[in-house]
mmCIF file as Biopython writes it, N, C-alpha, C and O atoms, coordinates in Angstrom:
data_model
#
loop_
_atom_site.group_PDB
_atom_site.id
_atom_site.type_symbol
_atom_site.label_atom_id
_atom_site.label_alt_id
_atom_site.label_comp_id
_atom_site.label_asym_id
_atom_site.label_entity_id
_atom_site.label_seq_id
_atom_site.pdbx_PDB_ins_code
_atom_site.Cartn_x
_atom_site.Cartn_y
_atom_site.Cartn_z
_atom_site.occupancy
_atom_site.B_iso_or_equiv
_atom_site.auth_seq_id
_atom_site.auth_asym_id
_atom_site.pdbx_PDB_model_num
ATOM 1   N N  . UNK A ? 1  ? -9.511 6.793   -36.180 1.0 0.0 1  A 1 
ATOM 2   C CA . UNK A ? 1  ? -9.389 5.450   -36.708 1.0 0.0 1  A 1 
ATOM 3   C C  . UNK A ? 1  ? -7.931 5.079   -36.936 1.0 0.0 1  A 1 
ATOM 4   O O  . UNK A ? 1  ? -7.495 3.971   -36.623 1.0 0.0 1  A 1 
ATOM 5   N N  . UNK A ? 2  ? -7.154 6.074   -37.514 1.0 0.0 2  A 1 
ATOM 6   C CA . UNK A ? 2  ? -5.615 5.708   -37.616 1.0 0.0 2  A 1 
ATOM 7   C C  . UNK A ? 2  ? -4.913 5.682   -36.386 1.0 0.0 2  A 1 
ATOM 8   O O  . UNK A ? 2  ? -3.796 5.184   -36.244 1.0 0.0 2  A 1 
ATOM 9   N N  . UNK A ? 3  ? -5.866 6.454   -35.125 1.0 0.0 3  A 1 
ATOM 10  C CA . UNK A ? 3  ? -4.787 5.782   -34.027 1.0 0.0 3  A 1 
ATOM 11  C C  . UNK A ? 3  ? -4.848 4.317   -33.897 1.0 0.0 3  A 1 
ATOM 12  O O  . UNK A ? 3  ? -3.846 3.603   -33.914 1.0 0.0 3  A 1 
ATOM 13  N N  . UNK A ? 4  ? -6.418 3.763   -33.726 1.0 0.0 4  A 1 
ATOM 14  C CA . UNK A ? 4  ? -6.378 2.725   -33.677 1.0 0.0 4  A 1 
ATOM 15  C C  . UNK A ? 4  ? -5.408 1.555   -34.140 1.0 0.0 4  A 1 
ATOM 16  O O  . UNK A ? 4  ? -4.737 0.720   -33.533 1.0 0.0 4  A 1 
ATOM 17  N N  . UNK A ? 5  ? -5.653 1.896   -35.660 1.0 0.0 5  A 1 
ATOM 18  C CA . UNK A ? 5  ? -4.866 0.660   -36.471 1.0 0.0 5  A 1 
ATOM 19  C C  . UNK A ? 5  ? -3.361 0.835   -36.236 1.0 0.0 5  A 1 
ATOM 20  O O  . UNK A ? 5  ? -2.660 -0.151  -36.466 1.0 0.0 5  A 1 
ATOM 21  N N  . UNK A ? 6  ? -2.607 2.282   -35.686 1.0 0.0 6  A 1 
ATOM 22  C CA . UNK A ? 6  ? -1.413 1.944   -34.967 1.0 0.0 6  A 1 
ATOM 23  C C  . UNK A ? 6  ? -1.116 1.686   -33.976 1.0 0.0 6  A 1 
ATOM 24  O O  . UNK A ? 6  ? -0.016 1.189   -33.733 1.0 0.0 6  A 1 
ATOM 25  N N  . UNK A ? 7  ? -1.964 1.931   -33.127 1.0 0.0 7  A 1 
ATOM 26  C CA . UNK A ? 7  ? -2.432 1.053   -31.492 1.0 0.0 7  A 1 
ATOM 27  C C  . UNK A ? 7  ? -2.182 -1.309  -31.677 1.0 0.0 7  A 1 
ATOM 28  O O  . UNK A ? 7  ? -1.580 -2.186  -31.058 1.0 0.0 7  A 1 
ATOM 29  N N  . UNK A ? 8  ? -3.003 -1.231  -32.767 1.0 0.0 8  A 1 
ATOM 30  C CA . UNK A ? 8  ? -3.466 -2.286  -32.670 1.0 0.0 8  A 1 
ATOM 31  C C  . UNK A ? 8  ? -1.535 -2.923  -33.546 1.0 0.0 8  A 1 
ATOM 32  O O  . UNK A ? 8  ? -0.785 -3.571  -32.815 1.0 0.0 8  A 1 
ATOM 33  N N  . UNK A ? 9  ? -1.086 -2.599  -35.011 1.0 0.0 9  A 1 
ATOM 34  C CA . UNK A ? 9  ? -0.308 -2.280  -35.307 1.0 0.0 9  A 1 
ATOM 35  C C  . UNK A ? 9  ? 1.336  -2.468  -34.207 1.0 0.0 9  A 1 
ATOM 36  O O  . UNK A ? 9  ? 2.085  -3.443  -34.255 1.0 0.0 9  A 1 
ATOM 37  N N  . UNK A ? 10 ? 1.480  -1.504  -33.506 1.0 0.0 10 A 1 
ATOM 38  C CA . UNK A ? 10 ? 2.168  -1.885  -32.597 1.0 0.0 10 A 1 
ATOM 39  C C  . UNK A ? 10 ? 2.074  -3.007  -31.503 1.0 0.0 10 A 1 
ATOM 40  O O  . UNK A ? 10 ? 3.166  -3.307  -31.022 1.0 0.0 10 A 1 
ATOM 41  N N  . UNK A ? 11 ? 1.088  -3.624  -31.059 1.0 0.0 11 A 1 
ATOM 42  C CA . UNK A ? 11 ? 0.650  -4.688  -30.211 1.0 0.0 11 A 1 
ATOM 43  C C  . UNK A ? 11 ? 0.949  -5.822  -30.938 1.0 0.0 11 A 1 
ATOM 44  O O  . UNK A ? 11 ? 0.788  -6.882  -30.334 1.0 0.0 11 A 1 
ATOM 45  N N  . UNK A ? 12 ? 1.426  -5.888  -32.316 1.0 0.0 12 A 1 
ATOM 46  C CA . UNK A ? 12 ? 1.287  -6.977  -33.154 1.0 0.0 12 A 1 
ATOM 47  C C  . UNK A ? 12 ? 2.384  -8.333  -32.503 1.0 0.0 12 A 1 
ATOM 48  O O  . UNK A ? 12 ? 2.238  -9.552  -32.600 1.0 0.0 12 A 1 
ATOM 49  N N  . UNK A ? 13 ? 3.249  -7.696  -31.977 1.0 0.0 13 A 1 
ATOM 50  C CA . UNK A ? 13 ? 4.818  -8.366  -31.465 1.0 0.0 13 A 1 
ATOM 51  C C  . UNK A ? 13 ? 4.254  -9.382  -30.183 1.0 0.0 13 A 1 
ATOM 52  O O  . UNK A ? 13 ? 4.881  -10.397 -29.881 1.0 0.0 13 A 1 
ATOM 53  N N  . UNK A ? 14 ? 3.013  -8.981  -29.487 1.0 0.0 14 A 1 
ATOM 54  C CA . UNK A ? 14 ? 3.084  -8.963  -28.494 1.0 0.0 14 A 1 
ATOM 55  C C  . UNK A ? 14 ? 1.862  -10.337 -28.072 1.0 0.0 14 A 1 
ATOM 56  O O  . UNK A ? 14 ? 1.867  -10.976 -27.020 1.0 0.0 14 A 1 
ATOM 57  N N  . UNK A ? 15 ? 1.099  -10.473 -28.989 1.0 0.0 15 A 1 
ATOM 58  C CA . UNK A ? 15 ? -0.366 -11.316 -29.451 1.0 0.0 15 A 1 
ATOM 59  C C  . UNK A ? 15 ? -0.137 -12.168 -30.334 1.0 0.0 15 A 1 
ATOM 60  O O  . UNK A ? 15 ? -0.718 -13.252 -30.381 1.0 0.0 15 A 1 
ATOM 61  N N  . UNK A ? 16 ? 1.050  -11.653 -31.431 1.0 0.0 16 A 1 
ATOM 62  C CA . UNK A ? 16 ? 1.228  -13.053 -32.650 1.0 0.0 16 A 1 
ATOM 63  C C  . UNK A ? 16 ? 2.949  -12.858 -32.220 1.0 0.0 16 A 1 
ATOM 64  O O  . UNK A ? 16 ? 3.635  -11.920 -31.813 1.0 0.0 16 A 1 
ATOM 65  N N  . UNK A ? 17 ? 3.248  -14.659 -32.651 1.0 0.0 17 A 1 
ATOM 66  C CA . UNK A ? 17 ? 4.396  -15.103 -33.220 1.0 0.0 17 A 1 
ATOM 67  C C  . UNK A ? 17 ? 5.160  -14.230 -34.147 1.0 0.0 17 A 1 
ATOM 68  O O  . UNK A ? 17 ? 4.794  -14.170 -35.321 1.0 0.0 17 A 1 
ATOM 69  N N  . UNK A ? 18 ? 6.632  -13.250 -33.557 1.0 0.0 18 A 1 
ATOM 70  C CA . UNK A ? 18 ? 7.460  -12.635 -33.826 1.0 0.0 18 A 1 
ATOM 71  C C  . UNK A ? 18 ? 8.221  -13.705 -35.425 1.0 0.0 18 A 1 
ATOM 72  O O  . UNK A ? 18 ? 8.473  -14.899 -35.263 1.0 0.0 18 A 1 
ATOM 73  N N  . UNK A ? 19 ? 8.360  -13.318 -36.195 1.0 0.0 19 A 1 
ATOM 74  C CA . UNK A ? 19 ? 9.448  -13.974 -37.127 1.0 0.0 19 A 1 
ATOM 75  C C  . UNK A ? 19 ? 10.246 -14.353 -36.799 1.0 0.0 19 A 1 
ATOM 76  O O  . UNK A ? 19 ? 10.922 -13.850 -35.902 1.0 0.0 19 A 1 
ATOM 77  N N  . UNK A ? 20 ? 10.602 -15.824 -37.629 1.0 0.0 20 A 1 
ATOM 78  C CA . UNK A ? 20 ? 12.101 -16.168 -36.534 1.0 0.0 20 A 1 
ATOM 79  C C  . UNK A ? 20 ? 12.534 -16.292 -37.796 1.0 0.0 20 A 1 
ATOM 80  O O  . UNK A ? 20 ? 11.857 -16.312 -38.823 1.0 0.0 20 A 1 
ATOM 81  N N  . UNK A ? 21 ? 14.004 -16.397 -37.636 1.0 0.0 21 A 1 
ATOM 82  C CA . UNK A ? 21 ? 15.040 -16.851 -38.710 1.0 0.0 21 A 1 
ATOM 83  C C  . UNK A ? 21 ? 15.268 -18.472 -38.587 1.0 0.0 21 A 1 
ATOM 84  O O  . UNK A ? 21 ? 15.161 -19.160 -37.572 1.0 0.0 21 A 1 
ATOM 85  N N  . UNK A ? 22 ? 15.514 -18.762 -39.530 1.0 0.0 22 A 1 
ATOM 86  C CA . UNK A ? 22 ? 15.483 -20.626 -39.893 1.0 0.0 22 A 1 
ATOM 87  C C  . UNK A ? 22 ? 17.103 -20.807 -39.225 1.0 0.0 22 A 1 
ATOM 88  O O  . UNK A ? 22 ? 17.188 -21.958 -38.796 1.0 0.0 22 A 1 
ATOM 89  N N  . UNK A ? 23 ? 18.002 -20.275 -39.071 1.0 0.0 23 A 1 
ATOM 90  C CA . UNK A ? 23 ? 19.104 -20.416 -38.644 1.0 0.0 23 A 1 
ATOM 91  C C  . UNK A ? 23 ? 19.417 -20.387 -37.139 1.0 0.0 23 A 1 
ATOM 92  O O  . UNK A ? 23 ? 20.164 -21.200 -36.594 1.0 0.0 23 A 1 
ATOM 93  N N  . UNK A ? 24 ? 18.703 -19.253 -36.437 1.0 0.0 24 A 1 
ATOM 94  C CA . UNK A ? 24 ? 18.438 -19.068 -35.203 1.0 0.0 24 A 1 
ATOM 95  C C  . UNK A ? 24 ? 18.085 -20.059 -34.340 1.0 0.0 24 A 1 
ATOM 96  O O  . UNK A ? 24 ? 18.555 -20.213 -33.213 1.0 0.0 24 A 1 
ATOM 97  N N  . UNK A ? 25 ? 16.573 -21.287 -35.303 1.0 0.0 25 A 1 
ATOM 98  C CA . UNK A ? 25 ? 16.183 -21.771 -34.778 1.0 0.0 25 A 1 
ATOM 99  C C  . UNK A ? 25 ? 17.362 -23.365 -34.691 1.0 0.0 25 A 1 
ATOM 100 O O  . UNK A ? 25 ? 17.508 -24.120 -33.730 1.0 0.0 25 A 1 
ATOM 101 N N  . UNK A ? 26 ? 17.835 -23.413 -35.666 1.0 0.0 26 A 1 
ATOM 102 C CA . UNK A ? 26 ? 18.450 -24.439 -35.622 1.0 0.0 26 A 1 
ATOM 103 C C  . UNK A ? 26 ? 19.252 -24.762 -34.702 1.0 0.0 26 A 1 
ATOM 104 O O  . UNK A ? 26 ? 19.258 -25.817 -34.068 1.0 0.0 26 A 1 
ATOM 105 N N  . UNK A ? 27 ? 20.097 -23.680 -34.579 1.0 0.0 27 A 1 
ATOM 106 C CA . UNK A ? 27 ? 21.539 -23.162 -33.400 1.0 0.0 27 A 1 
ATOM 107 C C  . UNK A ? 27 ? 21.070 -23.683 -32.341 1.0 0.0 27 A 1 
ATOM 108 O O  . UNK A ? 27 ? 21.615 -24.636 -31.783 1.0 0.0 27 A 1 
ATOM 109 N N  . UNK A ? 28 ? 19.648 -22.944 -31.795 1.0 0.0 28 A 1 
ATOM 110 C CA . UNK A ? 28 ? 19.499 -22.990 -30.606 1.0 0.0 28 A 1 
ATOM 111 C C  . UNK A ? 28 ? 18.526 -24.410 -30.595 1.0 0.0 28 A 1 
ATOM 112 O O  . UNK A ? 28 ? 18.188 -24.649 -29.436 1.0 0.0 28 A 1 
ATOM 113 N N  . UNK A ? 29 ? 18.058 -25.282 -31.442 1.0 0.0 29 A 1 
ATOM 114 C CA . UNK A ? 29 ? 17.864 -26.695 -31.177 1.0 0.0 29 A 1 
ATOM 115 C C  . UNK A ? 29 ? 19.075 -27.497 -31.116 1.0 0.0 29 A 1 
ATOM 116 O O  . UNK A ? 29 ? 19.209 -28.408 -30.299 1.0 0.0 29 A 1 
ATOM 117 N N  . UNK A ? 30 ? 20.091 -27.123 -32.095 1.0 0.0 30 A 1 
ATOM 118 C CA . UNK A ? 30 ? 21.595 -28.079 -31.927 1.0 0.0 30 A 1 
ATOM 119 C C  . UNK A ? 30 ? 21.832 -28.235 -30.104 1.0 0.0 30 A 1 
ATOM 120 O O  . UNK A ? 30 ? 21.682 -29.179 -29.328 1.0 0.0 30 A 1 
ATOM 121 N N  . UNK A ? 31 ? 22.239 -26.898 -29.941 1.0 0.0 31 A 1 
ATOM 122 C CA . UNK A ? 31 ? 22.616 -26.561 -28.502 1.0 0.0 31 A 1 
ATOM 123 C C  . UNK A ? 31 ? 22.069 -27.046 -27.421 1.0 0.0 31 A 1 
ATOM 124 O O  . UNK A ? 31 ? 22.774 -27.238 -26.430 1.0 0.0 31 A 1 
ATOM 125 N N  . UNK A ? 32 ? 20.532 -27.370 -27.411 1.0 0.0 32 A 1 
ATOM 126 C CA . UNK A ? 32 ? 19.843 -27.874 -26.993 1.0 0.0 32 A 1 
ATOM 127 C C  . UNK A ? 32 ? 20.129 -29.749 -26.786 1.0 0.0 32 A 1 
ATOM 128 O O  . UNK A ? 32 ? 20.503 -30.418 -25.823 1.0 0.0 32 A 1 
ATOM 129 N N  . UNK A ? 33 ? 19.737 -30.102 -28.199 1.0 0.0 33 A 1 
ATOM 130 C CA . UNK A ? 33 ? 20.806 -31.262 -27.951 1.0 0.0 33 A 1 
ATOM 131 C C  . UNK A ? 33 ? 21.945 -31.969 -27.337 1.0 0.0 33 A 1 
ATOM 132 O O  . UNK A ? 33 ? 21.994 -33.062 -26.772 1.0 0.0 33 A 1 
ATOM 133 N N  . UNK A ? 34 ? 23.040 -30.895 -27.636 1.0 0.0 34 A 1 
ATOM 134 C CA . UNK A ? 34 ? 24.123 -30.807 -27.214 1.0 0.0 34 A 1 
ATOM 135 C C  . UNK A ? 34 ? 24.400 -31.045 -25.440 1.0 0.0 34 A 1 
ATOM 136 O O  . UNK A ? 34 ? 25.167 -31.669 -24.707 1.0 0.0 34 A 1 
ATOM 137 N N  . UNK A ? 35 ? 23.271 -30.137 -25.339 1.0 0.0 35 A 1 
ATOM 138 C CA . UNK A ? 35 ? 23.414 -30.197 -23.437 1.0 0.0 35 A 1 
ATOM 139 C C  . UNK A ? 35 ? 22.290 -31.074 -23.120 1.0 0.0 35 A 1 
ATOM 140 O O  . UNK A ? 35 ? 22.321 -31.256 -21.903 1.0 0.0 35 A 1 
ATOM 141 N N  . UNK A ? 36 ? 21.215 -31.765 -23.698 1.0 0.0 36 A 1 
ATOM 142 C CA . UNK A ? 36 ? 20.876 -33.011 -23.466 1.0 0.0 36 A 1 
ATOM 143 C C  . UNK A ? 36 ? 21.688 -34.392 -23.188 1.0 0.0 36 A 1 
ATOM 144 O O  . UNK A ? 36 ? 21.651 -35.149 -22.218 1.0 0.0 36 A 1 
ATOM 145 N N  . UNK A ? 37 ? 22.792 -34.464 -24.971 1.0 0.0 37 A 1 
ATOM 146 C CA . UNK A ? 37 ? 23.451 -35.350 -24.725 1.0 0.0 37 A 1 
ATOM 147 C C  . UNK A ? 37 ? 24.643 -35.761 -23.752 1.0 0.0 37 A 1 
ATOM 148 O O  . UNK A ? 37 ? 25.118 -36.835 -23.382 1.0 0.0 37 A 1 
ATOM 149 N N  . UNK A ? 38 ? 24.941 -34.262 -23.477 1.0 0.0 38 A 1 
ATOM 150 C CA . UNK A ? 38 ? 26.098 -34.149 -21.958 1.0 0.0 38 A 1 
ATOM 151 C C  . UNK A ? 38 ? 25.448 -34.494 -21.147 1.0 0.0 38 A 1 
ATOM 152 O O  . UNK A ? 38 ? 25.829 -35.605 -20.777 1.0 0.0 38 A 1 
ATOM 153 N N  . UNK A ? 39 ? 24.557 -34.129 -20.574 1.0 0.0 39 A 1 
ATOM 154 C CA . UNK A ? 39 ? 23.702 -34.623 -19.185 1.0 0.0 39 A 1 
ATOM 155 C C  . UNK A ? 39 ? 23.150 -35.677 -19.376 1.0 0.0 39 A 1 
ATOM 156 O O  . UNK A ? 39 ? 22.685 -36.162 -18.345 1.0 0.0 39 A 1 
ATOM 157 N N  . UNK A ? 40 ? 23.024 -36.159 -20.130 1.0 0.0 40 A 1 
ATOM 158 C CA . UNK A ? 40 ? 22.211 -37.308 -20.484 1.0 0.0 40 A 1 
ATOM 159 C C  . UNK A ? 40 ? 23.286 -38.519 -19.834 1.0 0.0 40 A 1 
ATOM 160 O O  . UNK A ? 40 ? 23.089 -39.360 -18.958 1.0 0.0 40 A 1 
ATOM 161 N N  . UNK A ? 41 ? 24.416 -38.232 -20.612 1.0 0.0 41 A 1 
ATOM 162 C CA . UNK A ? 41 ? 25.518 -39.677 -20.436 1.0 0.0 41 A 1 
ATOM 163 C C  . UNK A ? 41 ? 25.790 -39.407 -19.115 1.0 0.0 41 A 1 
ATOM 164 O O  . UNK A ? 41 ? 25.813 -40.408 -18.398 1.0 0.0 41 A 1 
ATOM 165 N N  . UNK A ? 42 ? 26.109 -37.818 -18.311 1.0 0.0 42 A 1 
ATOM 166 C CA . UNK A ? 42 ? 26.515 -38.293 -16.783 1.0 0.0 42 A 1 
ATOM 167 C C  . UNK A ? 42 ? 25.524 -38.470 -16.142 1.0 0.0 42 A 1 
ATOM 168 O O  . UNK A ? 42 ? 25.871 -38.798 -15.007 1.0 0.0 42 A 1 
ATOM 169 N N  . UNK A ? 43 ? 24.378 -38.432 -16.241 1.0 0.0 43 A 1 
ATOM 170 C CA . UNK A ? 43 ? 23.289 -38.680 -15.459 1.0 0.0 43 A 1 
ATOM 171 C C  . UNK A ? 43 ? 23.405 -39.962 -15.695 1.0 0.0 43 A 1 
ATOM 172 O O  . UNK A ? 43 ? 23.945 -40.259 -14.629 1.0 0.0 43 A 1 
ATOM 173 N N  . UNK A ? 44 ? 23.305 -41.146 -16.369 1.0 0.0 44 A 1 
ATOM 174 C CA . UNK A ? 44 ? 23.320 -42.602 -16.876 1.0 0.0 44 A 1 
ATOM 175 C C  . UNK A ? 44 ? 24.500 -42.812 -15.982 1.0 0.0 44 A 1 
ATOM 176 O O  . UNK A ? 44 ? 24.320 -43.669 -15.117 1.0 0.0 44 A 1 
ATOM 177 N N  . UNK A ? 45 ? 25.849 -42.130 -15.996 1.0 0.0 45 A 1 
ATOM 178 C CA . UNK A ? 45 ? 26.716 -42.799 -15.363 1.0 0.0 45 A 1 
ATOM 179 C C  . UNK A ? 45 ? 26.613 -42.688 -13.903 1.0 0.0 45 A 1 
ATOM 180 O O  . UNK A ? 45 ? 27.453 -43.418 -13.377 1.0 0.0 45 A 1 
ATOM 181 N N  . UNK A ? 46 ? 25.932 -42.079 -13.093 1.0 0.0 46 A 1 
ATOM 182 C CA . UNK A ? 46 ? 24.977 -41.754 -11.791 1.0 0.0 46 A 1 
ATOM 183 C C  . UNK A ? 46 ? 24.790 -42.921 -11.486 1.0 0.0 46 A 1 
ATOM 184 O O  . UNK A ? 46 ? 25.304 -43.730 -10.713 1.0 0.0 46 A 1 
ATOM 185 N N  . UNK A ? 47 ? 23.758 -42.900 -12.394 1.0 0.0 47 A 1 
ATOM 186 C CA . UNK A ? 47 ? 22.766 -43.874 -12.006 1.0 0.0 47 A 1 
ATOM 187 C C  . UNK A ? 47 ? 23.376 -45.374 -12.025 1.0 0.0 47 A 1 
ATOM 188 O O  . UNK A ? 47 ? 22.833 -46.317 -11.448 1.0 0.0 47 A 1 
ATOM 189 N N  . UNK A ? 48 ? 24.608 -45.468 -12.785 1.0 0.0 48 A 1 
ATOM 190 C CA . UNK A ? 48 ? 24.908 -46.984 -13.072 1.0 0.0 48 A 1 
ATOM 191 C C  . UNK A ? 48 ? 25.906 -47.567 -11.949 1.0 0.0 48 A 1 
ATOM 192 O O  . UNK A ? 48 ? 26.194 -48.727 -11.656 1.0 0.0 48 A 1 
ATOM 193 N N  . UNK A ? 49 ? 26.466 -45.901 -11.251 1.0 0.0 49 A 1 
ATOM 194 C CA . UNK A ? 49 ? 27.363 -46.196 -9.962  1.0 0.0 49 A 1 
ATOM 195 C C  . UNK A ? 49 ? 26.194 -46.806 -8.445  1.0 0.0 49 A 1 
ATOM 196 O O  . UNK A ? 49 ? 26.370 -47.473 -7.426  1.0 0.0 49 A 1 
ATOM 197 N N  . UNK A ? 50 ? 25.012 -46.084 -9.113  1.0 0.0 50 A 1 
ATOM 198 C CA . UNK A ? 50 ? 23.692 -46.136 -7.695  1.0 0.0 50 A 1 
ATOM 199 C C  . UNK A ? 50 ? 23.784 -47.361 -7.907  1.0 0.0 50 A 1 
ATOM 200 O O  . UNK A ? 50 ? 24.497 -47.918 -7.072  1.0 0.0 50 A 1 
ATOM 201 N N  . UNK A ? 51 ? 23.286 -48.140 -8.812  1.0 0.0 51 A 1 
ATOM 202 C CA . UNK A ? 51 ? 23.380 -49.754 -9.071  1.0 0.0 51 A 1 
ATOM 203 C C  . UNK A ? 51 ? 23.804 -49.986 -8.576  1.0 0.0 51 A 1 
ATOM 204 O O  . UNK A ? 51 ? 23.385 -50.305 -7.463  1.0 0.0 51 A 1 
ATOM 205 N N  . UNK A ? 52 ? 25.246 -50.060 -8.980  1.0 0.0 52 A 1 
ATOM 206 C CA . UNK A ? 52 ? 26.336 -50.940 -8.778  1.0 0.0 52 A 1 
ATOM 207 C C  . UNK A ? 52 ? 26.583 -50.830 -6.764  1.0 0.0 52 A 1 
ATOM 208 O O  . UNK A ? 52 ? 26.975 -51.750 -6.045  1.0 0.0 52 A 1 
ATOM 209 N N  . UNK A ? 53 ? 26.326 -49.887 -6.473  1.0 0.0 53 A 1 
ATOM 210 C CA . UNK A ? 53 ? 26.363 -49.639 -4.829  1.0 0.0 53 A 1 
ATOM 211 C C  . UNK A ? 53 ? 25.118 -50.638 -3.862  1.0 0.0 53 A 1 
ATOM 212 O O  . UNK A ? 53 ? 25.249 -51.147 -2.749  1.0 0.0 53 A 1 
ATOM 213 N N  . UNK A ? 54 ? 23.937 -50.647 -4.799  1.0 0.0 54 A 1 
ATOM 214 C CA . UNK A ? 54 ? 22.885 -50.820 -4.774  1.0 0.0 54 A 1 
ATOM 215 C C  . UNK A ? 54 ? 22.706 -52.311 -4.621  1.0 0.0 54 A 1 
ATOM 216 O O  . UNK A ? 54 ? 21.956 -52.781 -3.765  1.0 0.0 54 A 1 
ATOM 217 N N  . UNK A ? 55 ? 23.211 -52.844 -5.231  1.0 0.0 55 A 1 
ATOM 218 C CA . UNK A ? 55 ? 23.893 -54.379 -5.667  1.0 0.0 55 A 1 
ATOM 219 C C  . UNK A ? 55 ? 25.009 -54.804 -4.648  1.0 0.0 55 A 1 
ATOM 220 O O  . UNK A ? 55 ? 24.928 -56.002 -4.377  1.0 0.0 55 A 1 
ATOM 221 N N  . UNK A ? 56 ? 25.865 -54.248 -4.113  1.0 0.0 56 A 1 
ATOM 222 C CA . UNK A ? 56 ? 26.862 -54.504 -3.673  1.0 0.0 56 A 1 
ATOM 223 C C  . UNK A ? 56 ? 27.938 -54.756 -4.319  1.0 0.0 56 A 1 
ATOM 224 O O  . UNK A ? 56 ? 28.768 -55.528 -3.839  1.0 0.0 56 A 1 
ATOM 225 N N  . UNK A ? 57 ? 28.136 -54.121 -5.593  1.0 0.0 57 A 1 
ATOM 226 C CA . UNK A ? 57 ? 29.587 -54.547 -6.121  1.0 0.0 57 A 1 
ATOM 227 C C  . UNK A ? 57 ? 30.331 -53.234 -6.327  1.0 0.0 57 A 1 
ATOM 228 O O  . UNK A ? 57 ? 31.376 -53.181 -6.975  1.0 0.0 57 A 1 
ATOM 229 N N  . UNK A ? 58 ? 29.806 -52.264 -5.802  1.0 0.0 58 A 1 
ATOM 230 C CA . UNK A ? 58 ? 30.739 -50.979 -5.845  1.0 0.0 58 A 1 
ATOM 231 C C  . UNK A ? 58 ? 30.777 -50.443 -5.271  1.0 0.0 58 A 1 
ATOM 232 O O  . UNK A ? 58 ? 31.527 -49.473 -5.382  1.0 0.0 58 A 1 
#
């Protein structure tokens, strides 16, 4: 029976949600952001040159 419950015991990491740290998670949502809002503005500026080509004024 005690292998079991360290069988089962060790599998725990692997079936449930590991602990996270509240700091960890933040970092890596900032960062996340961060390279949203970079790609975000040159992708917009892409797209505003396609227009403008698109249109004929550039």
């Amino acid at each position: 029976m005690n292998r079991i419950i360290l069988f089962l015991y060790s599998l725990k990491g692997i079936f449930l949600p590991k602990p996270f740290k509240e700091d960890f998670l933040l970092k890596d949502i900032t960062d996340s952001l961060k390279d949203l809002e970079y790609y975000g503005i040159e992708h917009d500026k892409e797209n505003m040159k396609n227009d403008a080509r698109a249109c004929g004024k550039g």
